[in-house]
C-alpha positions, 0 to 999 in steps of 0.5 A: 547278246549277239543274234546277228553277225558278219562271216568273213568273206574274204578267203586271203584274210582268212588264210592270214588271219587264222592260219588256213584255208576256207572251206569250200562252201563257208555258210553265208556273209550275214548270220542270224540264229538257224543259219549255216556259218564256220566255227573253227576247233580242234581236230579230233585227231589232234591229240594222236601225236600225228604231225600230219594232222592240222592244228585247227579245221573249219567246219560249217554248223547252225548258228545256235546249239541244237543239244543231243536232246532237241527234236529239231533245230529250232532251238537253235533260234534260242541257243545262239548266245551262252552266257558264261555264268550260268553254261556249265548249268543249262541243258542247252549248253552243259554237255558241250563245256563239260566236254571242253567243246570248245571253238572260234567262231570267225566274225568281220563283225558283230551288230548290237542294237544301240539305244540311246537315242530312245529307239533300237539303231543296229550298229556294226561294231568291229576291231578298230586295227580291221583284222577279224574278230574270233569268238570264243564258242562252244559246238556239239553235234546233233543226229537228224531224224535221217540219221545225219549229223548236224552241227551246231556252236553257240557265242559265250558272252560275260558281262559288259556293263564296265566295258568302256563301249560295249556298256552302250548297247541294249536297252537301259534297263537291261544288262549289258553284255557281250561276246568274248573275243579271243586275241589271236594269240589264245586260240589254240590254248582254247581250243585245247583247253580243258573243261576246268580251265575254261572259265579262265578265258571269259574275260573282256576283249582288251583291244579296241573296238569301233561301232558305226550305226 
């Protein structure tokens, strides 16, 4: 599971990478559950016929989902992974895939916790060609006790325990999981796929990634 990850802080790799600009006020570099980060979806106008209207748009949101349901946003220290065998059921998280709330989440990097030594060693792992990492996630919005809408998105993760990294981290008697990433190609047949189809793309990233303790 992904608690802590690395925003791109580069704006020209962003525009390279994902097709247009950075928002002015992008969230922080290094992100933990309740932080402000960028997730990337679908304009809600998208589907208008208006080619005006951009393919993809970045928003800023809490790193974990806050449902329509919570009283504030510290469930979003809980909420920040979702795992895909169990979303379509669980009240944090079962709104958002019902309603196909899909979205990327831009990443330099995710860290993992590497416990083969016998004690708990952060490692950063990335994609090996050094281009950025897009995380498949699921956004909602939540409304403030002040009457204001606060965003939120969640990584969706499936397991790794036959991934031929990815299977190394977390404790030994743990399940090993891990984040779905995206190949750039697939990113806007997320963002508009429907609620049946997204099951379709939680599969293991088939690009190679590296790690550095």
């Amino acid at each position: 599971m992904c608690s802590h990850y690395q925003g791109i802080k580069k704006r020209e790799q962003f525009r390279k990478h994902f097709g247009f600009d950075m928002p002015e006020d992008p969230g922080l570099g290094d992100l933990w559950p309740g932080y402000k980060g960028l997730f990337i979806r679908q304009p809600r106008e998208a589907d208008a016929g208006d080619e005006a209207v951009p393919a993809r748009e970045a928003l800023v949101g809490l790193f974990g989902m806050v449902p329509h349901w919570a009283k504030d946003t510290k469930i979003a220290r809980q909420t920040y992974n979702a795992r895909s065998e169990t979303v379509p059921e669980k009240p944090s998280f079962k709104d958002a895939w019902r309603l196909a709330r899909h979205c990327v989440i831009p990443a330099d990097a995710i860290y993992e916790p590497d416990w083969r030594s016998g004690k708990a060693v952060a490692t950063r792992i990335a994609r090996a060609d050094g281009e950025p990492m897009g995380i498949a996630g699921l956004w909602t919005g939540w409304k403030a006790p002040d009457g204001s809408v606060v965003r939120s998105y969640t990584m969706l993760t499936i397991n790794a325990d036959d991934h031929p990294l990815m299977h190394n981290f977390h404790k030994p008697a743990d399940e090993k999981r891990m984040v779905v990433v995206l190949p750039e190609d697939s990113y806007d047949a997320w963002l508009r796929a429907t609620a049946q189809r997204s099951m379709d793309f939680m599969r293991s990233y088939q690009g190679e990634l590296v790690a550095t303790a």
